[in-house]
N, C-alpha and C positions, 0 to 999 in steps of 0.2 A: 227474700223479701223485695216487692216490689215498690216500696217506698219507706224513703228515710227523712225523718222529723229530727230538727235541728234549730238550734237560736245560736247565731254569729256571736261573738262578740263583738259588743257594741252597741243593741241593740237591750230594749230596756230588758231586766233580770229580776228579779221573777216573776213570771208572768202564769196562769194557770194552763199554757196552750205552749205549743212550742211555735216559733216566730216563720218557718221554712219546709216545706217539703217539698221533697226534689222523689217525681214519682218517673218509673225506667219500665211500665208497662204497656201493654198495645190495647187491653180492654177497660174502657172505660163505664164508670156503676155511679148510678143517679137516685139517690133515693131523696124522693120528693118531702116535703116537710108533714113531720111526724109529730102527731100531737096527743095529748092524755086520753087515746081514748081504744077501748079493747076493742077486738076484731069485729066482738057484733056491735059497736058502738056505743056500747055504755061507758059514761066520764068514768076517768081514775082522778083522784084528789082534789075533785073541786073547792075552788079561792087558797090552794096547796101549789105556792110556786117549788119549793124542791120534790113535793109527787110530783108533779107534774112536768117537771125538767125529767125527772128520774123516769117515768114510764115513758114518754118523748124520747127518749134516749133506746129505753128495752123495744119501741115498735123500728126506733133505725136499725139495731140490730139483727129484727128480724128480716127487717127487707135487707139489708148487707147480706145475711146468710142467703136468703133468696136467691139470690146471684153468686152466689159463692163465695163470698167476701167476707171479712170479717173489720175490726175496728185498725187491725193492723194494717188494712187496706187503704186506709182513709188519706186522704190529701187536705180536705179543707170539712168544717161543722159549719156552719153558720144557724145560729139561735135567732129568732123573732121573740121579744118579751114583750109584752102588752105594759102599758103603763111603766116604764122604766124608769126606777131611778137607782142611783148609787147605792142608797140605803138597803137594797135588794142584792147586793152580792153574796152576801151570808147565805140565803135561803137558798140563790142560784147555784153558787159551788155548794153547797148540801145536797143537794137534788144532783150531781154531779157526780161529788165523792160517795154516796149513797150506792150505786148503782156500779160505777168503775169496775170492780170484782169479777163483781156479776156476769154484766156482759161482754169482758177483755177488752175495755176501754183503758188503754195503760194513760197515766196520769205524770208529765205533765202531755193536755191532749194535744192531738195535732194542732197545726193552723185553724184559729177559727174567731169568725166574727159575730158581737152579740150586739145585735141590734134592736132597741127600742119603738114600739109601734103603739100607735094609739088603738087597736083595735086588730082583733084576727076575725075568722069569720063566723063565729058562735060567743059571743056573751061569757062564756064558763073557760076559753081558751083561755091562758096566760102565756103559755109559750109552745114553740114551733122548729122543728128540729131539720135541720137536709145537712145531706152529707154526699160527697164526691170521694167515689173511690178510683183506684188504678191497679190493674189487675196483669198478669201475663198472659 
């Protein structure tokens, strides 16, 4: 394995992401932000922040596999939520835990940061998915 996900101690405990990855490959996998919607662009769960975390999640994987990658590859996720508040952690780790299985996203996930935005670039988006992989 080309990268290991780890939390020091010291650092806050439990968190749903692991705090560290120290990635020991030479190719580097960009998959750009993935959002609820199927190949020929019809929405999945519209006003559905856990669909829509959860198919966000299944379109990253497919572009991981693309590249030959998988979620074990992953160094960093970073989420875009639209209208963020606290109150929405429930539905976000649903939409998370929902899909994990599925797509060998082991839990807890890599490094990753979930950021709050006033707006993506379609009305019916709530959230947005990129992920960085490191490959041999």
């Amino acid at each position: 394995m080309t990268v290991q996900h780890f939390t020091p101690a010291g650092l806050l405990q439990p968190t749903p992401y692991h705090h560290v990855a120290v990635g020991t490959g030479t190719r580097h996998v960009h998959v750009s932000g993935q959002i609820a919607r199927r190949a020929d662009g019809t929405p999945v769960a519209p006003g559905d922040l856990a669909g829509q975390v959860a198919q966000a999640l299944r379109n990253t994987s497919v572009g991981l596999t693309g590249a030959g990658a998988s979620f074990a590859d992953v160094l960093r996720l970073t989420f875009y939520v639209t209208g963020w508040s606290p109150e929405k952690i429930a539905d976000f780790t649903a939409g998370v835990e929902s899909v994990a299985d599925e797509i060998g996203l082991r839990l807890p996930m890599p490094p990753a940061s979930l950021i709050g935005v006033e707006y993506l670039f379609e009305p019916d988006v709530l959230v947005e998915v990129e992920a960085t992989a490191l490959l041999d």
